[in-house]
N, C-alpha and C positions, 0 to 999 in steps of 0.2 A: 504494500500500500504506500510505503515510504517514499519507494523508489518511482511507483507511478503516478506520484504528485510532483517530487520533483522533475524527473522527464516531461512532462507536463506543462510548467512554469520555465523548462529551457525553451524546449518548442516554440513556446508561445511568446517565448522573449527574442528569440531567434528571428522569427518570423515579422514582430513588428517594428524592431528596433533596424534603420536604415544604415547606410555607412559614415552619412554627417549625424556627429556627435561630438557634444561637451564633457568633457575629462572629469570624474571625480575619483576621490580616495578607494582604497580597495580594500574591501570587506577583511580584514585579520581581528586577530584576538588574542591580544597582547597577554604575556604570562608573568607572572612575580618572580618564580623562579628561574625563565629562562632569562628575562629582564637582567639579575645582578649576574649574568654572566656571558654578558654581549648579546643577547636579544638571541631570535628563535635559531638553531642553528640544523640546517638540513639532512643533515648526514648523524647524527646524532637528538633523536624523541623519540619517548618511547612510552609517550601518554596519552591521553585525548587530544593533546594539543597538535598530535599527528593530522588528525583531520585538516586543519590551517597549515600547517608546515610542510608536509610532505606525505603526499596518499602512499606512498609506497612503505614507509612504516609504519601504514598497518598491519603488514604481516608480523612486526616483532610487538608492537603495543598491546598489551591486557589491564583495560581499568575501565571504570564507570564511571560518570562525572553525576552524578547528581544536584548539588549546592555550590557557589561560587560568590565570592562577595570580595571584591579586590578593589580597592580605591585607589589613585595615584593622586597625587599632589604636583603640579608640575611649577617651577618655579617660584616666584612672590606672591603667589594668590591669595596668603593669609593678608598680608602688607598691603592690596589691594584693595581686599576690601575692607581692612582696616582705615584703609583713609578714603574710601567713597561711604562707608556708612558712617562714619566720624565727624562729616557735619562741616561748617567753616569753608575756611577756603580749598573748596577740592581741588580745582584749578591749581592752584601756586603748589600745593603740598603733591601732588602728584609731579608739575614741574620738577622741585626739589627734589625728589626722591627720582626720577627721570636724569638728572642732572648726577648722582651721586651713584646709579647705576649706566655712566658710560653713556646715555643717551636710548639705551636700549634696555625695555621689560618686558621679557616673554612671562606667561603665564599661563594655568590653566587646569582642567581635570579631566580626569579618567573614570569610570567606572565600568566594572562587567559586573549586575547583579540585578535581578533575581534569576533568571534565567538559564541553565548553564546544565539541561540534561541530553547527557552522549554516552555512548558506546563507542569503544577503540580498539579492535583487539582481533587476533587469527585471521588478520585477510580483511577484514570488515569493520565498518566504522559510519555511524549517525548520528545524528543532536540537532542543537535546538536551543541558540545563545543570543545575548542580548549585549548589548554596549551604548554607552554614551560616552562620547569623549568633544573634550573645549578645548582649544587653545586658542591662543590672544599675542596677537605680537603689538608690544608700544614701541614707535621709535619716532623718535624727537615728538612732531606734533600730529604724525598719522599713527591712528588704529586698524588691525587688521585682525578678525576675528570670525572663527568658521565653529560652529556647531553640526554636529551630528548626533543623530540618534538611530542604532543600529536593530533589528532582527534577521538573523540570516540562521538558515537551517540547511545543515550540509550532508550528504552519502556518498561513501567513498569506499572504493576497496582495491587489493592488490594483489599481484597475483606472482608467481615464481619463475620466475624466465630460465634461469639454471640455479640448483639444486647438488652440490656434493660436499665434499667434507671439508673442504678449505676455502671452495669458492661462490658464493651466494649472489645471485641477480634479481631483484624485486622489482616491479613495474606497479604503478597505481594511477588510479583517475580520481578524481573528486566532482561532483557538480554540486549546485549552490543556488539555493532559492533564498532572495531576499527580499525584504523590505528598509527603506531607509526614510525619513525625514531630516532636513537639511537646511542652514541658511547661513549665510556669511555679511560682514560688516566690511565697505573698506570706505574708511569717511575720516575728516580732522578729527581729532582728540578732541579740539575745542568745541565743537560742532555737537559730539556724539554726547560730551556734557553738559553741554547748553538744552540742545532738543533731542533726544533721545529717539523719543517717538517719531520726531521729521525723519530723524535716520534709517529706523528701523521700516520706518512706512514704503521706504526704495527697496529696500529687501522682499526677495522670495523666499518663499518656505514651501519648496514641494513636496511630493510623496510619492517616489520612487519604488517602481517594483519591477523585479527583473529576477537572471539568473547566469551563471557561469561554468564554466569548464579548468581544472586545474590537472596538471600531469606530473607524476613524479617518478625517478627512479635512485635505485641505491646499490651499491655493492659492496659485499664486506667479504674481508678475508679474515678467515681463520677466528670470528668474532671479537676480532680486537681494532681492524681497522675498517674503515666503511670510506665511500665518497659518494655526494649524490648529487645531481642534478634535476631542480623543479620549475616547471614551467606553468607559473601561474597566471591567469586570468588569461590563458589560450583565447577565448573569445566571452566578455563579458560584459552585457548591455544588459540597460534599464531602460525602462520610461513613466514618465513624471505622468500619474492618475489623479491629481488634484493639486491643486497650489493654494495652501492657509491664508494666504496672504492676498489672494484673489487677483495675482498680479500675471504678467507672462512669462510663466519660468518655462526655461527650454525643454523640450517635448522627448527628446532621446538623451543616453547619456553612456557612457564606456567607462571601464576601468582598462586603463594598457597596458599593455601585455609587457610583464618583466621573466628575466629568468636569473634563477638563483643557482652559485655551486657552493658546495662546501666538502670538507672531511673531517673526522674524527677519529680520534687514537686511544685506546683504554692502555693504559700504562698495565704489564700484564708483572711485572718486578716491585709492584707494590701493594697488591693483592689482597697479603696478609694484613696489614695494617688498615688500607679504605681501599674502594672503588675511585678512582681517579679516571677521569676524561678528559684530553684537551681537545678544542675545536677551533677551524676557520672555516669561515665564507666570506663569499663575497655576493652582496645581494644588488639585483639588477644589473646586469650584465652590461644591460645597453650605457651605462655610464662610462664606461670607459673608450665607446666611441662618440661622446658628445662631449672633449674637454673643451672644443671652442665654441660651443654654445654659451653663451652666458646666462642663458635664462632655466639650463639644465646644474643640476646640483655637483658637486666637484668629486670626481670619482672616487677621490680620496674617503667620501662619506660611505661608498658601499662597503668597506671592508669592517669584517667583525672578527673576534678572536673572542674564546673561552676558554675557561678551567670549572671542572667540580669536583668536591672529593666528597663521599659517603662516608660518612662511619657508621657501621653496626646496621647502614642502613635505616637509621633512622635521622640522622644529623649531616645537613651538608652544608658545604663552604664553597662560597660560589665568588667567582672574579671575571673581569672580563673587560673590553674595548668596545665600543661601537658607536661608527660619527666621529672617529677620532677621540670621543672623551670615556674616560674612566664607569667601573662599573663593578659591585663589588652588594653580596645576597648570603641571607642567611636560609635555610629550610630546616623544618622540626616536624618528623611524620609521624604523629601515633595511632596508631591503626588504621584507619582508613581516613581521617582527618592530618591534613597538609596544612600548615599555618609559612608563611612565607615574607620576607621580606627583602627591598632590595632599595639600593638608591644607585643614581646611574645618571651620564651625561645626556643630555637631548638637542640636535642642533634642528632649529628652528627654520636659521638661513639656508643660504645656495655653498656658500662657502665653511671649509672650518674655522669656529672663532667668530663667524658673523652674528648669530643670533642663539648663543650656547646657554643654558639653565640646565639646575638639576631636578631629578624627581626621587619624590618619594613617594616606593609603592608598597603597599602591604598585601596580602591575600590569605584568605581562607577559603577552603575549599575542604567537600566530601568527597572521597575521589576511590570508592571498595576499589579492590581487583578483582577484575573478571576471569573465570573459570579459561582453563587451556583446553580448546576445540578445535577442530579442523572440518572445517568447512568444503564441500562438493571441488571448488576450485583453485583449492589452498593444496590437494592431495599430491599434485605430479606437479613438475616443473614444465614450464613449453618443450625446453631441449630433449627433458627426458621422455613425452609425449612423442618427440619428431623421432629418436631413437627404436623406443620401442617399437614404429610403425614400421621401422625400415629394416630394423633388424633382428627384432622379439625382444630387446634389452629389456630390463626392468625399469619401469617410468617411477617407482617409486621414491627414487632417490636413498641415501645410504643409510644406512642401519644409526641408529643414534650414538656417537661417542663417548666415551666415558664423560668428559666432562660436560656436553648437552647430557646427559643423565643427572649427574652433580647435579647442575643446574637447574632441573626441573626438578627431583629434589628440594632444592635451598627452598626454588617457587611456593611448593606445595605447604615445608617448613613456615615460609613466610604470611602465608596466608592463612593459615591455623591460627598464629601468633597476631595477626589483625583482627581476625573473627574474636578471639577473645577479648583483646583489648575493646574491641568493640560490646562486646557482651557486657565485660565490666563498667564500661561507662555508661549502658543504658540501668544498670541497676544501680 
């Protein structure tokens, strides 16, 4: 039923959305914990957050999202409205404080919550999440300021391209049924304080509904290294079904098409002590052939780098880069509840250092683990399909190695050990 709602809402967005289209933001959903360690990284999830990042890890991801409640803080936003509700001279005391941050105040918020039920796991992956996110840029005496309010519900799965004991191939798709409302500010500072409402009254507020196509693949060797490649928003138009505002907001709309690479390394010599992963990417590819565009962001911003280290599996130390600025998370898992914190660079501007603030993010989340299944087309690999047709090979792929055993094991260990805790905390 899942699947033929959303096939449905692409169809139908396929179909009316033309090739002239207005550019907006592209539907993600930001995380706490991948946040303090250079933001989502492709080659490396193994959560729900697979759904967003890379459909091809779905075939290693087992968890449920049920509960989500993560707030970001972005910049001087307490300061802000500390001195528009404070009375007096707004005008000169925002000057002032304008004048003592450099000329420039980004600001703003985040939220994913209530909304936030998914499946992720053996091949297969669906949910059903929400977001709101603000940011505000002041510089000198112009304001520039874009709201959104997200529902986007996603189904993805993946499937096994090759299949043996040191070398793994995953392939996945994703499609994306959303909704969005939307509206942006670009007016003087002085103007937007004076008449608010004059401002606000030029503004649209449409209501966007549309759907998407995401593509992702991975390979890992030997489950210690991986590298993948994701090609998101392959083809992804909306169109504006009502404007709040009663005004002409534009009728079609696109998100464009980027592609992301990255790799990950599990450090296999420190094992005994934590789980340790470092990561790079590089997200949006196309930046590094637009350095002379000026109106494109500076290539320098795609690049991300991460570290996490587990202890016990329950406590992780998280650091990382991304946008060029610093980025550094703490995580505390007991049982099936994830509490998460991170604070991290954000560049606002085109360049590094134009328009830089930090954030503060928290998160809580319900997040069980899901049961290990195998699913109709999770069983054979493609290559090992082509084999066996050609030559009677075995498509099942290889017998489980001692340490995939270990490791389904620990799995099974670990999830006894969450059912309880869980147990205990409801009594």
């Amino acid at each position: 039923m899942k699947k033929r709602i959303l096939s449905t809402i692409l169809l139908v967005t396929l179909a009316l959305a033309p090739l002239a289209a207005e550019d907006m933001a592209s539907f993600t959903l930001p995380s706490t914990a991948s946040a303090g360690r250079g933001g989502h990284h492709v080659a490396w999830t193994d959560d729900i957050y697979a759904l967003f990042v890379n459909p091809a890890a779905l075939m290693t991801a087992r968890e449920w999202s049920i509960l989500q409640f993560s707030p970001a803080l972005i910049g001087d936003t307490f300061k802000i409205l500390d001195i528009v509700s404070g009375g007096g001279d707004v005008t000169g005391k925002l000057g002032d404080f304008s004048k003592e941050s450099g000329g420039k105040i980004p600001f703003g918020l985040d939220l994913r919550f209530p909304i936030a039920f998914g499946y992720a796991g053996n091949g297969l992956g669906y949910g059903l999440f929400n977001r709101v996110s603000f940011d505000a840029k002041l510089a000198d005496t112009d304001v520039e300021a874009r709201l959104n309010v997200d529902v986007v519900a996603k189904y993805g799965m993946a499937f096994k391209i090759l299949d043996t004991r040191f070398h793994r191939v995953n392939a996945g798709f994703g499609v994306k049924g959303f909704g969005r409302s939307m509206t942006s500010i670009d007016a003087n500072a002085l103007d937007a304080m004076s008449d608010f409402m004059k401002v606000a009254d030029d503004s649209t507020i449409p209501m966007i509904m549309g759907g998407g196509l995401d593509l992702g693949f991975m390979y890992i060797w030997r489950e210690d290294l991986s590298a993948a490649l994701v090609f998101d928003d392959v083809f992804t138009r909306g169109v504006t079904v009502a404007d709040m505002a009663d005004k002409k907001a534009p009728s079609n709309w696109t998100v464009p098409f980027s592609a992301n690479i990255g790799t990950a390394y599990h450090l296999p010599w420190v094992r005994h002590i934590a789980d340790v992963h470092v990561m790079m990417d590089y997200h949006d590819i196309g930046l590094l052939f637009t350095s002379d565009d000026y109106t494109k962001r500076n290539p320098a911003l795609g690049l991300s780098l991460g570290a996490e280290a587990q202890f016990l599996k329950r406590i992780a130390l998280r650091v990382g880069m991304n946008e060029m600025l610093p980025a550094v998370g703490l995580g505390l898992r007991l049982g099936s509840w994830n509490f998460d914190f991170a604070m991290y660079g954000k560049e606002l501007g085109l360049e590094p250092g134009s328009m830089s603030t930090y954030v503060l993010d928290l998160g809580l989340s319900w997040r069980p683990k899901a049961k290990t299944k195998q699913f109709a087309w999770t069983k054979n690999s493609l290559v090992g399909v082509i084999a066996n047709k050609r030559g009677g090979s075995s498509a099942s792929g290889p017998a489980p190695s001692a340490l995939e055993s270990a490791e389904s094991a620990a799995e099974e260990a670990q999830a006894g050990m969450d059912a309880a805790f869980d147990q205990q905390a409801a009594q």
